[in-house]
C-alpha positions as CSV (number, residue, x, y, z in Angstrom):
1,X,107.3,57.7,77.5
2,X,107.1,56.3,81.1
3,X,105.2,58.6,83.8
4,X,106.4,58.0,87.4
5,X,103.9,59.1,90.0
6,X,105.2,60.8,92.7
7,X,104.1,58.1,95.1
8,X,106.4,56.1,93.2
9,X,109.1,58.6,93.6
10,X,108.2,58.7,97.6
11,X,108.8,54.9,97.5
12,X,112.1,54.8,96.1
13,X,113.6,57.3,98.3
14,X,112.2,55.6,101.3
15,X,113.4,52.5,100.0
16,X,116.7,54.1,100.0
17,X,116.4,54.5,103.7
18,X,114.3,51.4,104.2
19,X,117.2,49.4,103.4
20,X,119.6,50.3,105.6
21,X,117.7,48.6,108.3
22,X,115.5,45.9,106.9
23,X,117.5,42.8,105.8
24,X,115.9,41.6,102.8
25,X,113.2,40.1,101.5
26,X,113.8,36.5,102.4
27,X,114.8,34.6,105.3
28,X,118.6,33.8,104.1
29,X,118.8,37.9,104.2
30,X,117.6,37.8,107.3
31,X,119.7,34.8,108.8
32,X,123.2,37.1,106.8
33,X,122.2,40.3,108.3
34,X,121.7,38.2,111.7
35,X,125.5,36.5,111.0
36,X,126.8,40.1,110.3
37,X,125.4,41.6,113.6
38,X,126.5,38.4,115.8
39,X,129.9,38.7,114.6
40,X,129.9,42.3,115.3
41,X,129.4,40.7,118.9
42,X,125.9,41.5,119.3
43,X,123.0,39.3,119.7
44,X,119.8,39.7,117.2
45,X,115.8,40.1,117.2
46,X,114.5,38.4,113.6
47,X,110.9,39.9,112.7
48,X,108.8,39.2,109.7
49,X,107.2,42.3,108.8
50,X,103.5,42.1,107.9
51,X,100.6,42.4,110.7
52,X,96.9,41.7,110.7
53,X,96.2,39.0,108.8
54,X,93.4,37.2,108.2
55,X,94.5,35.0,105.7
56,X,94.8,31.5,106.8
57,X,97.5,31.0,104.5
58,X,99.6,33.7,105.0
59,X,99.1,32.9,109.5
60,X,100.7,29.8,108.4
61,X,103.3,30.8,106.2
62,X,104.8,33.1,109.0
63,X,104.7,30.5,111.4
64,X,106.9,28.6,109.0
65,X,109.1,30.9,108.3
66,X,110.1,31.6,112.4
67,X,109.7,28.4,112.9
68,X,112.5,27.5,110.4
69,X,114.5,30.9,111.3
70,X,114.3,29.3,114.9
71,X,115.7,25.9,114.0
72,X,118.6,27.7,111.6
73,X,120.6,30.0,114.6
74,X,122.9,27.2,115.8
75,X,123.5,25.9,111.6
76,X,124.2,30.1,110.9
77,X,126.0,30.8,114.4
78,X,123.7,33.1,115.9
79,X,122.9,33.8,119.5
80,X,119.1,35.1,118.6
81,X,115.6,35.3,119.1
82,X,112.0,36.5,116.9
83,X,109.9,39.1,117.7
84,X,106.1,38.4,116.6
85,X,103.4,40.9,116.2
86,X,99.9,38.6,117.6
87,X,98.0,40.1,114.4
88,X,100.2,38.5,112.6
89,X,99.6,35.2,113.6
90,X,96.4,35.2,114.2
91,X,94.9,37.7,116.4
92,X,92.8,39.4,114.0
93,X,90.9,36.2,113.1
94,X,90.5,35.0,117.4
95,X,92.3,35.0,120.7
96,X,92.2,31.2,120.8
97,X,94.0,31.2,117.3
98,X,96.5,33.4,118.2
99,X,97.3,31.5,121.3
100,X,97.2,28.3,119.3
101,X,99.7,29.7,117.0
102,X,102.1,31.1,119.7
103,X,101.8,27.6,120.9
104,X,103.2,26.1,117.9
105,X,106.1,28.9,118.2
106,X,106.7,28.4,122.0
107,X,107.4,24.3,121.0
108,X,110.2,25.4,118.5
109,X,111.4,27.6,120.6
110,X,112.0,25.5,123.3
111,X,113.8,22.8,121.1
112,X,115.7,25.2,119.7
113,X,116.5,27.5,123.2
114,X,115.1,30.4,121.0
115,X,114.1,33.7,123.0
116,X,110.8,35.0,121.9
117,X,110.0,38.9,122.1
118,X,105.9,39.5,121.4
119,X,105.7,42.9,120.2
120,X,103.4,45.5,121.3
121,X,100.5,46.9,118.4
122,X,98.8,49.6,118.4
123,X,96.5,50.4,121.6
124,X,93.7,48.9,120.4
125,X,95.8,45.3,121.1
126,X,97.4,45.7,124.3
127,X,95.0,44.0,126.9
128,X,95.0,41.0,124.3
129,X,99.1,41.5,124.1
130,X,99.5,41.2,127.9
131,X,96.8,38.2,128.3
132,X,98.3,36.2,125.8
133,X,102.3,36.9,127.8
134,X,100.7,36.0,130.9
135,X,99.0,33.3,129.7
136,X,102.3,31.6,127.7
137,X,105.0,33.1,130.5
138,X,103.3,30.9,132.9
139,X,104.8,27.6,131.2
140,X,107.8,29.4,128.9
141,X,110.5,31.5,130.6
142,X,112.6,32.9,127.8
143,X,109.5,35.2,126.5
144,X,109.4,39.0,127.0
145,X,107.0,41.4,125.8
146,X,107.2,45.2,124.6
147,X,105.8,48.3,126.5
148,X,105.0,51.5,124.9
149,X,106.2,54.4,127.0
150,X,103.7,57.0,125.1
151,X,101.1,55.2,126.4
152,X,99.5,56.8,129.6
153,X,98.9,53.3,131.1
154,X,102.3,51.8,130.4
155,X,103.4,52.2,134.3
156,X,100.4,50.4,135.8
157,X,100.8,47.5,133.4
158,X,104.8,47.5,133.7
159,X,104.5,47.1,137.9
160,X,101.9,44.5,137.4
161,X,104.2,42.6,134.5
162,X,107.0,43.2,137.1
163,X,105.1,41.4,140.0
164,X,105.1,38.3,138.2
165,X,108.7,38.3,136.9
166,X,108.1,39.6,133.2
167,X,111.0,40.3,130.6
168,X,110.3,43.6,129.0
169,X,111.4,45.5,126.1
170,X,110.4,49.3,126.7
171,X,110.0,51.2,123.5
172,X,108.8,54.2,122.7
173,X,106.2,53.7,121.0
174,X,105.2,54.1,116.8
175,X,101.8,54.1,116.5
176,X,99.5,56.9,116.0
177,X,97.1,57.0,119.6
178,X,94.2,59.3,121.0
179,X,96.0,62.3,123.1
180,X,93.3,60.8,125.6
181,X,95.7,57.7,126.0
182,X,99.0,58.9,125.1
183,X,101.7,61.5,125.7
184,X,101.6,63.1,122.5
185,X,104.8,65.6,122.6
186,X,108.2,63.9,122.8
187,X,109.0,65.6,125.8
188,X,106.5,63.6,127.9
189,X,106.7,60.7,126.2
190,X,110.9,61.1,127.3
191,X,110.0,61.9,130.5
192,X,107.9,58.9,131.4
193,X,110.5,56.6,129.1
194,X,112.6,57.6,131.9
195,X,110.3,57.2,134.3
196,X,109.8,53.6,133.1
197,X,113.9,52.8,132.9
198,X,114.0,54.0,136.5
199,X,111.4,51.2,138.0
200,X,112.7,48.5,135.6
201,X,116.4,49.1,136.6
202,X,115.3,49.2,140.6
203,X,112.3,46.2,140.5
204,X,113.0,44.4,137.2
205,X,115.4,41.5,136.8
206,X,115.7,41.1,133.1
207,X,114.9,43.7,130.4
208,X,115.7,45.3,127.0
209,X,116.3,49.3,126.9
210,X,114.8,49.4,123.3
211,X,116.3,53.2,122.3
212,X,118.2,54.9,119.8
213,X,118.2,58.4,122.1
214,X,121.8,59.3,123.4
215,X,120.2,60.9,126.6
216,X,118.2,57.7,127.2
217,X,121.0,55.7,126.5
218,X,123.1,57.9,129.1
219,X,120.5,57.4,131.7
220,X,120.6,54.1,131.5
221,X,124.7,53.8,131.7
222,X,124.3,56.1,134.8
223,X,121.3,53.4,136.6
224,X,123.2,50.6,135.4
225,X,126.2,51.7,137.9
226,X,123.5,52.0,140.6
227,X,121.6,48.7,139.8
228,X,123.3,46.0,139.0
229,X,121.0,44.2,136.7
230,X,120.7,42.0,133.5
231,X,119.4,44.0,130.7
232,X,120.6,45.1,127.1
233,X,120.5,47.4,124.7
234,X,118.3,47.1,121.7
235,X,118.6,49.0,118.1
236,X,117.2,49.2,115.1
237,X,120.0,47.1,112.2
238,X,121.7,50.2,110.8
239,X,120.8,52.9,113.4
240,X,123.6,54.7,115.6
241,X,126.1,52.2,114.0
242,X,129.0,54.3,115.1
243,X,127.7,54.0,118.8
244,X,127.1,50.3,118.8
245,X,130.4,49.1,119.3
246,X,131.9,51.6,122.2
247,X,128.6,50.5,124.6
248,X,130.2,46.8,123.6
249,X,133.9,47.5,124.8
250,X,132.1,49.9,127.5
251,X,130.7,45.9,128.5
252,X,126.9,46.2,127.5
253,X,124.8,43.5,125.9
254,X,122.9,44.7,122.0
255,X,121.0,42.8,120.1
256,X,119.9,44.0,116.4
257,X,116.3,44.3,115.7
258,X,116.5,42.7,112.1
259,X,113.5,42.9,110.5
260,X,113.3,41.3,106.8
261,X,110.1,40.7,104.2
262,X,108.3,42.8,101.6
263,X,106.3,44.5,103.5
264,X,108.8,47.2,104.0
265,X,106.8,50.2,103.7
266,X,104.1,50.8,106.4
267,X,107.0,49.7,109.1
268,X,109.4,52.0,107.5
269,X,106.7,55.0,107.1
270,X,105.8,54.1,110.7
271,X,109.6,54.5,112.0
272,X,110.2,57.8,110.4
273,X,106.8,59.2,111.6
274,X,107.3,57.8,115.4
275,X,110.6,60.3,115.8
276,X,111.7,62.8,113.5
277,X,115.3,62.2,114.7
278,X,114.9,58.8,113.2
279,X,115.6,60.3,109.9
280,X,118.2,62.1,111.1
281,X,120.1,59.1,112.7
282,X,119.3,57.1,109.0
283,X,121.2,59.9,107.2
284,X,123.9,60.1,109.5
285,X,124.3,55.9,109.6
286,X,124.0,56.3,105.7
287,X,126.5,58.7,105.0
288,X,129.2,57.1,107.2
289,X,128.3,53.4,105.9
290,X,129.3,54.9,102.5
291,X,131.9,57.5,103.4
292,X,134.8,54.9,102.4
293,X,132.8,53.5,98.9
């Protein structure tokens, strides 16, 4: 007779939401999910699940693997860029490592005219996060870098990061922080979200409104009539699908956040904890994706 735990249970039935938005396990699934979304005429964000590493090895292996993602988006007719958490390549061995190893990224990027997004971690990383963007947007244009908009400090570092012309991608924020350093209800985490929109629509000159909230979404339609600026939308592959293409023929820019690998379940238990809603938005995408099967 074969027992299945109940954590194994939990797994498959996160699974079954897991893989509405993560692409696969390989870089092929991530380079078809990334030919689906671009020829559903929106751009795409590629990232390798998996952060702190330690291993050599493994730093090395995820370099490869964006470095060949890179190189394949003109082959697979993608208009695309990667998102890279710095634990992942590096960080948690040495600041010099990880800047090596961005580096090495920035050079393929640049042959390849690749955008680069460097994803924010959890608080304990975000001074080493914003010295390693300023430190690489000084010779590399096409790089941007996420803000968490639960953290209390966000608005200080987004008017510095503004000051010297950064690209940002405001978020929300998933990780689990001190109430000391972040907004810890989701009405003041929306209220400075917004707050944070507002100054990148009126200082900013290129940014992403990373969001899955109708209200936020509405907000920004409404300071996008006020502000004429460069800036899209960005959503999780497989969330708000039904909304996705009316902001397209409404004239907005989305890119896809495609993330692929087999890492799949911290991320995914890390998404449904940051908003409740998120599970509601999964089961709504879910149902309709499979309302005609």
């Amino acid at each position: 007779m074969i027992v299945v735990s109940s954590t194994q249970i939990m797994e498959k039935v996160l699974f079954g939401f897991a893989k509405q938005w993560i692409a696969g396990n390989t870089i092929d699934d991530a380079l078809s999910a990334a030919r689906l979304s671009y020829k559903n005429g929106m751009g795409v964000i590629i990232n390798r699940l998996g952060e702190y590493h330690t291993s050599k090895q493994v730093i090395e292996k995820t370099i490869d693997e964006y470095r060949i993602i890179m190189s394949s988006f003109k082959k697979w007719k993608v208009d695309g860029g990667i998102s890279v958490k710095p634990t992942q390549i590096g960080l948690s061995r040495s600041m010099k490592e990880c800047l090596q190893n961005f580096e090495i990224l920035i050079k393929s990027a640049i042959s390849s005219q690749t955008f680069v997004w460097i994803d924010m971690e959890s608080s304990d990383h975000t001074d080493d996060t914003i010295e390693i963007y300023q430190n690489l947007f000084s010779r590399y244009e096409r790089l941007g870098m996420a803000l968490q908009a639960n953290l209390m400090r966000t608005e200080n570092d987004l008017v510095d990061l503004i000051t010297m012309g950064a690209k940002i991608r405001l978020v929300k924020g998933a990780y689990r922080e001190n109430s000391k350093i972040a907004y810890k209800s989701k009405d003041k985490t929306d209220q400075n979200y917004q707050k944070l929109m507002e100054l990148l629509f009126k200082k900013a000159n290129e940014f992403g409104i990373a969001t899955h909230d109708s209200a936020m979404i509405e907000n920004a339609i409404k300071l996008s009539k006020k502000y004429e600026k460069k800036f899209e939308f960005q959503m999780l592959r497989g969330i708000r699908d039904e909304l996705k293409p009316k902001l397209i023929k409404m004239g907005f820019s989305i890119s896809e956040y495609v993330p692929y690998g087999t890492n799949w379940l911290p991320y995914s238990i890390r998404r449904l904890k940051e908003r409740k809603r998120n599970i509601l938005l999964l089961g709504s995408s879910f149902i309709q994706s499979h309302r005609h099967i």
